[in-house]
C-alpha positions as CSV (number, residue, x, y, z in Angstrom):
1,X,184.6,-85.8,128.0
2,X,187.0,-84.3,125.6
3,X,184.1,-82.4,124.0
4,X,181.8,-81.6,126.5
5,X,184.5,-79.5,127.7
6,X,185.3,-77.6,124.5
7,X,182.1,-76.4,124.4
8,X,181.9,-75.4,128.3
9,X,185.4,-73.6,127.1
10,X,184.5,-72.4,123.8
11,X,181.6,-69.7,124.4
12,X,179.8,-71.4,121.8
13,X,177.3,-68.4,120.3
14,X,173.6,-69.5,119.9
15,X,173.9,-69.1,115.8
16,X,177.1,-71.8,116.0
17,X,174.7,-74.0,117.9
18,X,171.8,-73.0,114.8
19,X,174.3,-74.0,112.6
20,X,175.2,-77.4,113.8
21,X,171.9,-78.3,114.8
22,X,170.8,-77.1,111.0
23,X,173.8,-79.6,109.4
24,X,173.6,-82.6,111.7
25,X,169.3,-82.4,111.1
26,X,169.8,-81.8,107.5
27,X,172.6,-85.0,107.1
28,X,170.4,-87.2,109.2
29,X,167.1,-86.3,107.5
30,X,168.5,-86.6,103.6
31,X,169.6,-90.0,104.0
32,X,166.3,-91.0,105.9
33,X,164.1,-88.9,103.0
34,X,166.6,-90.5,100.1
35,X,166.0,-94.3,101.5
36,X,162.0,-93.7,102.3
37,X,161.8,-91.0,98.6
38,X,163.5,-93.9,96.9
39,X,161.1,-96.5,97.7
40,X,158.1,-94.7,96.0
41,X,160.2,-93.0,93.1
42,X,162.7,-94.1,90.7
43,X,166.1,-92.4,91.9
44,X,169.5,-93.9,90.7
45,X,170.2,-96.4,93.5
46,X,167.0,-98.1,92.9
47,X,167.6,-97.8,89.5
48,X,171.1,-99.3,89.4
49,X,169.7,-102.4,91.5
50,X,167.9,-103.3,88.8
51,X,170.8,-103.0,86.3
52,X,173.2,-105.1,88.9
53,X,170.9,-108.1,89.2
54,X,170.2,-108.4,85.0
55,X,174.4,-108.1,85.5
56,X,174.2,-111.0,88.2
57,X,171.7,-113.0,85.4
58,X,174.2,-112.9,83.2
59,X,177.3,-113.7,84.9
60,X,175.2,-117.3,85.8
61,X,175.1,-118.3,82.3
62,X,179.0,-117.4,81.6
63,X,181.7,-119.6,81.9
64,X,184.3,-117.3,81.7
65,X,183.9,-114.4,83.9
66,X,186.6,-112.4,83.7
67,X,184.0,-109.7,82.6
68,X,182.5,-110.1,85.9
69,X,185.9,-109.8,88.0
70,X,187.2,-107.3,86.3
71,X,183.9,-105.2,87.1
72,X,183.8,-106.0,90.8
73,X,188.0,-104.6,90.7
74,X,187.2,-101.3,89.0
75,X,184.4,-100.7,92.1
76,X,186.5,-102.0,94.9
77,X,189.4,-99.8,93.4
78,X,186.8,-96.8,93.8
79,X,186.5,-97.7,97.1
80,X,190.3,-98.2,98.1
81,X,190.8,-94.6,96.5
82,X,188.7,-92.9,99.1
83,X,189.2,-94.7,101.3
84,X,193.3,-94.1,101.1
85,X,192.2,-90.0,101.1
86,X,190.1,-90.5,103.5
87,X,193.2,-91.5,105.9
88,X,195.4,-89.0,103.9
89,X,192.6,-86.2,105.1
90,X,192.2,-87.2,108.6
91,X,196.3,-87.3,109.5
92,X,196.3,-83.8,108.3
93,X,193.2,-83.1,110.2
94,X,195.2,-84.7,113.8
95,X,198.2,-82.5,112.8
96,X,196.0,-79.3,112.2
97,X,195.3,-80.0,116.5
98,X,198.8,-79.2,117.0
99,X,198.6,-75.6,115.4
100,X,195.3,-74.2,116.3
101,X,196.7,-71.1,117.3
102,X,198.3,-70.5,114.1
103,X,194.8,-71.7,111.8
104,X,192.7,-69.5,114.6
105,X,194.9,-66.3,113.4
106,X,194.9,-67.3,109.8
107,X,191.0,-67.6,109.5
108,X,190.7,-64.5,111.4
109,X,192.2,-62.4,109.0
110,X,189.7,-63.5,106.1
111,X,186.8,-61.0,105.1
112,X,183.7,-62.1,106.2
113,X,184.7,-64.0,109.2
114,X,183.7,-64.4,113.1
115,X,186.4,-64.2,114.9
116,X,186.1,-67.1,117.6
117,X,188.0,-68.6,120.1
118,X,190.5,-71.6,120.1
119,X,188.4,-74.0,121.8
120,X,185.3,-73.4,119.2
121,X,188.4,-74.0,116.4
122,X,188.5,-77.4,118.0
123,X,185.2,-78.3,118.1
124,X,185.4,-77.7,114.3
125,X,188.3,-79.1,113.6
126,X,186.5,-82.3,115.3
127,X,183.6,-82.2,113.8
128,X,185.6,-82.5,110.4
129,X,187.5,-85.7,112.0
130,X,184.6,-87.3,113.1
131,X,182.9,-86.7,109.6
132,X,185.9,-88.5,107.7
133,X,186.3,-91.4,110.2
134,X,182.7,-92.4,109.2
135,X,183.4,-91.7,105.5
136,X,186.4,-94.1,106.0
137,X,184.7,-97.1,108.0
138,X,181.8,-96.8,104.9
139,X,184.3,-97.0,102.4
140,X,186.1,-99.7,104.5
141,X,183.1,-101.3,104.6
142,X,182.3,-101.0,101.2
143,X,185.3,-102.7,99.9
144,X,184.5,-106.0,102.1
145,X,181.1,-106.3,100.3
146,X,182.7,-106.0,97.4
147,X,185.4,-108.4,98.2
148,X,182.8,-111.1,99.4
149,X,180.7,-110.5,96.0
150,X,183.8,-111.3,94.5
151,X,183.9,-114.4,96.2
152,X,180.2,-115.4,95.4
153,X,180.8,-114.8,92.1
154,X,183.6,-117.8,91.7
155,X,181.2,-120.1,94.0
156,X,177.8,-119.1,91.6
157,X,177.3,-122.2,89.7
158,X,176.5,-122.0,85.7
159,X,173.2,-122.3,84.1
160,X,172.1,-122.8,80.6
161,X,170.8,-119.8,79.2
162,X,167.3,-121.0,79.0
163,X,166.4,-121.2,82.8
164,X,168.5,-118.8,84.8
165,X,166.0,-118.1,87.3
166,X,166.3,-121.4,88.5
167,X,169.4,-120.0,90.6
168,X,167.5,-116.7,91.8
169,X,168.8,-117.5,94.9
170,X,172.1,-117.1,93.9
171,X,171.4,-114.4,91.8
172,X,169.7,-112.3,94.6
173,X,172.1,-112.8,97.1
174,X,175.0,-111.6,94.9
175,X,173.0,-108.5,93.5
176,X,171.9,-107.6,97.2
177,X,175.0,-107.7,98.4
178,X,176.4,-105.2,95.5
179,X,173.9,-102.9,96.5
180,X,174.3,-102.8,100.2
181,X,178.2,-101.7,99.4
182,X,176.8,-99.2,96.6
183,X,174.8,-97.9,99.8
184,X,178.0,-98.0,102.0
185,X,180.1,-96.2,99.2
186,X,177.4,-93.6,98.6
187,X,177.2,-92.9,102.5
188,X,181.0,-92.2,102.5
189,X,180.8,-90.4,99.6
190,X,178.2,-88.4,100.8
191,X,180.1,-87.3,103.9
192,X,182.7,-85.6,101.5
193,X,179.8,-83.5,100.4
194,X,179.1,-82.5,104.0
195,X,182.6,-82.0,104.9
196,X,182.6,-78.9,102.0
197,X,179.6,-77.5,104.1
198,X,180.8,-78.4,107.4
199,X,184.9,-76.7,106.5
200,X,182.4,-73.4,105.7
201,X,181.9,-72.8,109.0
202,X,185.4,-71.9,110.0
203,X,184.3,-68.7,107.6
204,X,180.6,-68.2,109.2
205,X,177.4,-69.9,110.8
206,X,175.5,-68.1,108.2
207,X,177.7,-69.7,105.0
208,X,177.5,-72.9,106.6
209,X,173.8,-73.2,106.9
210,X,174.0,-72.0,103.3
211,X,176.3,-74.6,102.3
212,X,174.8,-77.2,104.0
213,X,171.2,-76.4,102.0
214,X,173.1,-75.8,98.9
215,X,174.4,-79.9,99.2
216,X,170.9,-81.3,100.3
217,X,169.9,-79.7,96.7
218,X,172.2,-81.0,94.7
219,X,172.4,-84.3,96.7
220,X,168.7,-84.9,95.9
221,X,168.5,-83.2,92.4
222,X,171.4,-85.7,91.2
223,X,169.2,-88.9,93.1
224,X,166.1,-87.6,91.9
225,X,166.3,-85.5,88.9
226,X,169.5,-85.8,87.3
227,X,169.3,-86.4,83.1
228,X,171.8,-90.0,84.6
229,X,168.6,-91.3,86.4
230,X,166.6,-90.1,82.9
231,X,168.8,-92.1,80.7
232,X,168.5,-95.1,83.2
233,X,164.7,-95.1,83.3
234,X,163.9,-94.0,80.2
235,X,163.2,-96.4,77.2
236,X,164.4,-94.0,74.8
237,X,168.2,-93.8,74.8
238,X,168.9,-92.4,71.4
239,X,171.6,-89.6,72.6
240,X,170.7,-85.6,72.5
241,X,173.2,-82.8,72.4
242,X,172.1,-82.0,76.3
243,X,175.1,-81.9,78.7
Protein backbone atom coordinates (compact mmCIF):
# COMPACT_ATOMS: atom_id res chain seq x y z
CA UNK A 1 0.00 0.00 0.00
CA UNK A 2 2.92 1.98 1.01
CA UNK A 3 4.09 2.03 -2.61
CA UNK A 4 1.27 2.08 -4.66
CA UNK A 5 0.75 5.34 -3.17
CA UNK A 6 4.18 6.87 -3.81
CA UNK A 7 3.75 6.41 -7.22
CA UNK A 8 -0.03 7.79 -7.36
CA UNK A 9 1.87 10.86 -5.38
CA UNK A 10 4.99 10.90 -7.18
CA UNK A 11 4.11 12.00 -10.91
CA UNK A 12 6.19 9.31 -12.00
CA UNK A 13 7.37 10.55 -15.76
CA UNK A 14 6.97 7.72 -18.50
CA UNK A 15 11.15 7.64 -18.99
CA UNK A 16 11.26 6.75 -14.89
CA UNK A 17 8.87 4.07 -15.63
CA UNK A 18 11.36 3.11 -19.04
CA UNK A 19 13.98 3.01 -16.71
CA UNK A 20 12.67 0.66 -14.08
CA UNK A 21 11.07 -1.53 -16.38
CA UNK A 22 14.65 -1.57 -18.36
CA UNK A 23 16.62 -2.57 -14.76
CA UNK A 24 14.09 -4.89 -13.25
CA UNK A 25 13.85 -6.82 -17.09
CA UNK A 26 17.61 -6.62 -17.40
CA UNK A 27 18.24 -8.16 -13.45
CA UNK A 28 15.63 -10.75 -14.04
CA UNK A 29 16.75 -11.84 -17.52
CA UNK A 30 20.83 -12.00 -16.76
CA UNK A 31 20.40 -14.42 -14.09
CA UNK A 32 17.83 -16.58 -16.18
CA UNK A 33 20.36 -16.17 -19.51
CA UNK A 34 23.62 -16.85 -16.90
CA UNK A 35 21.80 -20.24 -15.35
CA UNK A 36 20.37 -21.40 -19.04
CA UNK A 37 24.12 -19.77 -20.95
CA UNK A 38 25.90 -21.73 -18.32
CA UNK A 39 24.45 -24.99 -19.05
CA UNK A 40 25.70 -25.07 -22.78
CA UNK A 41 29.05 -23.09 -22.15
CA UNK A 42 31.82 -23.24 -19.72
CA UNK A 43 31.33 -20.00 -17.53
CA UNK A 44 33.13 -19.94 -14.00
CA UNK A 45 30.33 -21.30 -11.79
CA UNK A 46 30.20 -24.37 -13.82
CA UNK A 47 33.66 -24.40 -13.88
CA UNK A 48 34.33 -24.08 -10.14
CA UNK A 49 31.71 -27.09 -9.57
CA UNK A 50 34.01 -29.10 -11.00
CA UNK A 51 37.04 -27.85 -8.99
CA UNK A 52 34.73 -28.16 -5.57
CA UNK A 53 33.79 -31.77 -6.03
CA UNK A 54 37.80 -33.04 -7.01
CA UNK A 55 38.08 -30.75 -3.51
CA UNK A 56 35.25 -32.96 -1.89
CA UNK A 57 37.32 -36.24 -3.48
CA UNK A 58 39.98 -35.33 -1.66
CA UNK A 59 38.85 -34.37 1.68
CA UNK A 60 37.36 -38.35 1.71
CA UNK A 61 40.68 -39.76 1.61
CA UNK A 62 42.18 -37.30 4.48
CA UNK A 63 42.18 -37.92 7.92
CA UNK A 64 43.04 -34.70 9.01
CA UNK A 65 41.07 -32.08 7.53
CA UNK A 66 41.91 -29.05 8.89
CA UNK A 67 42.69 -28.08 5.11
CA UNK A 68 39.08 -28.59 4.54
CA UNK A 69 37.75 -26.48 7.52
CA UNK A 70 39.77 -23.94 7.25
CA UNK A 71 38.54 -23.55 3.45
CA UNK A 72 34.88 -23.66 4.29
CA UNK A 73 35.83 -20.53 7.20
CA UNK A 74 37.57 -18.29 4.67
CA UNK A 75 34.04 -18.58 2.42
CA UNK A 76 31.64 -18.34 5.20
CA UNK A 77 33.81 -15.29 6.41
CA UNK A 78 33.14 -13.85 2.82
CA UNK A 79 29.82 -14.28 3.41
CA UNK A 80 29.52 -12.73 6.99
CA UNK A 81 31.39 -9.60 5.48
CA UNK A 82 28.61 -8.75 3.25
CA UNK A 83 26.42 -9.74 4.85
CA UNK A 84 27.39 -7.34 8.07
CA UNK A 85 27.45 -4.25 5.12
CA UNK A 86 24.67 -5.30 3.81
CA UNK A 87 22.91 -4.36 7.27
CA UNK A 88 25.39 -1.42 7.70
CA UNK A 89 23.95 -0.11 4.11
CA UNK A 90 20.37 -0.73 4.69
CA UNK A 91 20.21 1.27 8.43
CA UNK A 92 21.64 4.21 6.56
CA UNK A 93 19.22 3.61 3.77
CA UNK A 94 15.99 3.70 6.76
CA UNK A 95 17.68 6.84 8.18
CA UNK A 96 18.12 8.54 4.54
CA UNK A 97 13.70 8.26 4.86
CA UNK A 98 13.88 10.66 7.61
CA UNK A 99 15.69 13.44 5.49
CA UNK A 100 14.34 13.30 2.04
CA UNK A 101 13.80 16.80 1.91
CA UNK A 102 17.29 17.54 2.52
CA UNK A 103 18.80 14.54 -0.21
CA UNK A 104 15.85 15.88 -2.67
CA UNK A 105 17.61 19.56 -2.54
CA UNK A 106 21.05 18.05 -2.49
CA UNK A 107 20.59 15.91 -5.77
CA UNK A 108 18.89 18.78 -7.27
CA UNK A 109 21.73 20.96 -7.30
CA UNK A 110 24.01 18.42 -9.36
CA UNK A 111 24.60 19.08 -13.24
CA UNK A 112 22.81 16.82 -15.20
CA UNK A 113 20.01 16.10 -12.99
CA UNK A 114 15.92 15.88 -13.23
CA UNK A 115 14.70 17.54 -10.71
CA UNK A 116 11.84 15.32 -9.15
CA UNK A 117 9.64 15.31 -6.49
CA UNK A 118 9.83 13.91 -2.85
CA UNK A 119 7.64 11.04 -3.24
CA UNK A 120 9.65 9.75 -6.58
CA UNK A 121 12.89 10.22 -4.00
CA UNK A 122 11.15 7.59 -2.07
CA UNK A 123 10.37 5.28 -4.47
CA UNK A 124 14.12 5.27 -5.03
CA UNK A 125 15.31 5.35 -1.94
CA UNK A 126 13.03 1.98 -1.75
CA UNK A 127 14.00 0.40 -4.49
CA UNK A 128 17.68 0.62 -3.09
CA UNK A 129 16.19 -1.01 0.34
CA UNK A 130 14.47 -3.64 -1.27
CA UNK A 131 17.66 -4.41 -3.47
CA UNK A 132 19.96 -4.87 -0.22
CA UNK A 133 17.34 -6.89 1.87
CA UNK A 134 17.61 -9.53 -0.91
CA UNK A 135 21.36 -9.18 -1.09
CA UNK A 136 21.27 -9.76 2.72
CA UNK A 137 18.84 -12.89 2.92
CA UNK A 138 21.33 -14.42 -0.07
CA UNK A 139 24.19 -13.87 1.84
CA UNK A 140 22.34 -15.07 4.95
CA UNK A 141 21.52 -17.79 3.17
CA UNK A 142 24.77 -18.46 1.90
CA UNK A 143 26.47 -18.73 5.14
CA UNK A 144 23.93 -21.66 6.37
CA UNK A 145 24.97 -23.77 3.32
CA UNK A 146 28.14 -23.23 4.20
CA UNK A 147 27.76 -23.93 7.84
CA UNK A 148 25.90 -27.29 7.04
CA UNK A 149 28.88 -28.22 4.47
CA UNK A 150 30.86 -27.70 7.37
CA UNK A 151 29.03 -30.15 9.16
CA UNK A 152 29.02 -32.81 6.36
CA UNK A 153 32.40 -32.56 6.19
CA UNK A 154 33.14 -33.93 10.00
CA UNK A 155 30.21 -36.70 9.33
CA UNK A 156 32.00 -37.73 5.59
CA UNK A 157 33.59 -41.04 6.45
CA UNK A 158 37.35 -41.81 5.10
CA UNK A 159 38.23 -43.83 2.19
CA UNK A 160 41.42 -45.41 1.00
CA UNK A 161 42.78 -43.55 -1.78
CA UNK A 162 42.17 -46.32 -4.24
CA UNK A 163 38.33 -46.32 -4.35
CA UNK A 164 36.95 -42.97 -3.47
CA UNK A 165 34.10 -43.10 -5.66
CA UNK A 166 32.67 -45.63 -3.64
CA UNK A 167 31.35 -42.66 -1.41
CA UNK A 168 30.04 -40.48 -4.50
CA UNK A 169 27.19 -40.08 -2.54
CA UNK A 170 28.85 -38.37 0.03
CA UNK A 171 30.90 -36.66 -2.22
CA UNK A 172 28.06 -35.17 -4.31
CA UNK A 173 25.93 -34.12 -1.70
CA UNK A 174 28.78 -32.03 -0.06
CA UNK A 175 29.99 -30.53 -3.49
CA UNK A 176 26.19 -29.65 -4.35
CA UNK A 177 25.63 -28.15 -1.52
CA UNK A 178 28.87 -25.70 -1.89
CA UNK A 179 27.63 -24.77 -5.04
CA UNK A 180 24.08 -23.87 -4.25
CA UNK A 181 25.64 -21.23 -1.58
CA UNK A 182 28.30 -20.20 -4.36
CA UNK A 183 24.95 -19.49 -6.24
CA UNK A 184 23.34 -17.76 -3.13
CA UNK A 185 26.62 -15.63 -2.54
CA UNK A 186 26.92 -14.71 -6.30
CA UNK A 187 23.07 -13.62 -6.26
CA UNK A 188 23.86 -11.21 -3.31
CA UNK A 189 26.80 -10.21 -4.77
CA UNK A 190 25.21 -9.49 -7.78
CA UNK A 191 22.61 -7.17 -6.28
CA UNK A 192 25.61 -4.84 -5.25
CA UNK A 193 26.23 -4.49 -8.91
CA UNK A 194 22.71 -3.47 -9.54
CA UNK A 195 22.51 -1.21 -6.57
CA UNK A 196 25.53 1.02 -8.44
CA UNK A 197 23.08 1.17 -11.48
CA UNK A 198 20.01 1.49 -9.59
CA UNK A 199 21.75 4.72 -6.98
CA UNK A 200 22.28 6.26 -10.91
CA UNK A 201 18.98 7.11 -11.12
CA UNK A 202 18.78 9.71 -8.47
CA UNK A 203 21.11 11.54 -11.30
CA UNK A 204 18.92 10.53 -14.56
CA UNK A 205 16.55 7.79 -16.24
CA UNK A 206 18.91 8.05 -19.05
CA UNK A 207 22.38 7.18 -16.81
CA UNK A 208 20.52 4.61 -15.26
CA UNK A 209 19.48 2.66 -18.20
CA UNK A 210 23.22 3.26 -19.11
CA UNK A 211 24.38 1.91 -16.00
CA UNK A 212 22.24 -0.83 -15.84
CA UNK A 213 23.54 -2.17 -19.56
CA UNK A 214 26.99 -1.16 -18.66
CA UNK A 215 26.64 -4.08 -15.52
CA UNK A 216 24.88 -6.74 -17.65
CA UNK A 217 28.33 -6.39 -19.76
CA UNK A 218 30.63 -6.79 -17.37
CA UNK A 219 28.44 -9.24 -15.36
CA UNK A 220 28.46 -11.59 -18.38
CA UNK A 221 31.99 -10.75 -19.83
CA UNK A 222 33.54 -11.76 -16.30
CA UNK A 223 31.04 -15.29 -16.42
CA UNK A 224 31.70 -15.79 -19.88
CA UNK A 225 34.86 -14.34 -21.05
CA UNK A 226 36.95 -13.38 -18.41
CA UNK A 227 40.98 -14.67 -18.83
CA UNK A 228 39.75 -16.34 -14.73
CA UNK A 229 37.36 -18.71 -16.56
CA UNK A 230 40.42 -19.13 -19.34
CA UNK A 231 42.85 -20.21 -16.81
CA UNK A 232 40.16 -22.56 -15.22
CA UNK A 233 39.33 -24.32 -18.50
CA UNK A 234 42.36 -24.20 -20.16
CA UNK A 235 44.98 -27.03 -19.97
CA UNK A 236 47.66 -24.75 -20.40
CA UNK A 237 48.41 -22.88 -17.28
CA UNK A 238 52.00 -21.80 -17.81
CA UNK A 239 51.49 -17.93 -16.67
CA UNK A 240 51.74 -14.91 -19.34
CA UNK A 241 52.46 -11.27 -18.65
CA UNK A 242 48.57 -10.49 -19.42
CA UNK A 243 46.73 -8.69 -16.59
Amino acid sequence: MYGMRLFLEANVTWLDLVALAFFVVAWVGYKLLAVRHGRNVPSLHTSMDGFRREWMVRMIERDNRMVDVNVMRNLTRSSQFFASITMLVLGALIALMGYVQQALQLVSDLPFTIKGSQPLLEIKILLLVIIFVYAFFKFSWAIRQLNFCSVLVGAAPRQPKENPEQYAPDINRIARIASYASVSFNNGLRAYYFALAALTWFLHPWLMIAATGWVVYVLYSREFRSKTLRALVDRDTSPTLES
